[in-house]
N, C-alpha and C positions, 0 to 999 in steps of 0.2 A: 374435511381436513386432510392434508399431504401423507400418505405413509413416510414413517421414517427416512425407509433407501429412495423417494422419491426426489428429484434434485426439483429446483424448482426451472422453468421455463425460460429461457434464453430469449431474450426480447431484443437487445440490439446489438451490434459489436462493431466497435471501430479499431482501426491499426493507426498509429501516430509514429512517421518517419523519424527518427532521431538521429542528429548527428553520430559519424561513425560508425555508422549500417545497424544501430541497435534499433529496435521497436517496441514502441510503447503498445499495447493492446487493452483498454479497455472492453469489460463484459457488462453491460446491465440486464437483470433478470426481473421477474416477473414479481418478487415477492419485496421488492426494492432494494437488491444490496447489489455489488457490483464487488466486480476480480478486476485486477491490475495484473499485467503478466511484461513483463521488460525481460528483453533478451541481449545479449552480448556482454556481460559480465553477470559475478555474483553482488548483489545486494545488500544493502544492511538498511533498515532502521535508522533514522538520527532523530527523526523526530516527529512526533502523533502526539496532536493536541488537539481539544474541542473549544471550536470558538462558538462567537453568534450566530453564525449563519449555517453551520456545520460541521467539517471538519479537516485537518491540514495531515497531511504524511507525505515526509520528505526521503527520500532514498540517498544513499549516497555509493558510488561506485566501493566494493570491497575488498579492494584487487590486494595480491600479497604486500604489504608496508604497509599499506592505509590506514591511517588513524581514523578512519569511520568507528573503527569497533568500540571504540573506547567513548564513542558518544552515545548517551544516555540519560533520561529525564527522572529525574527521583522528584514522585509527589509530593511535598511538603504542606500539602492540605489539613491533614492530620498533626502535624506537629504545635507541640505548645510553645511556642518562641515565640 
């Protein structure tokens, strides 16, 4: 098993050009998880959901005015309604 401080293995990496000189960089690593790293603006969050086959996370630009911030998913799994 991995020591703690050990990261796991870097198995592949791709760069995806994106309009307006930003870049997408996908990491996939050894123990099955993968990093997203976008450059040329800050980020937010609008939306992470689990479907059938996986999983969805959408970004949206966070530039100063952007009403990205104010998007947000409240679980209502748990609720009795």
């Amino acid at each position: 098993m991995a020591e703690a401080d050990e990261r796991p293995a870097e198995v592949n990496k791709r760069d995806i050009l994106l309009s307006g000189g930003r870049t997408l960089q996908l990491t996939e690593y050894g123990n099955g998880s993968i990093r997203i790293t976008l450059t040329g603006s800050p980020y937010v969050i609008t939306c992470l959901e689990q479907t059938e086959d996986g999983a969805v996370l959408k970004l949206s630009p966070g530039r100063e005015g952007s009403n990205a911030h104010r998007n947000w998913v409240r679980d209502h799994s748990g609720d009795d309604r």
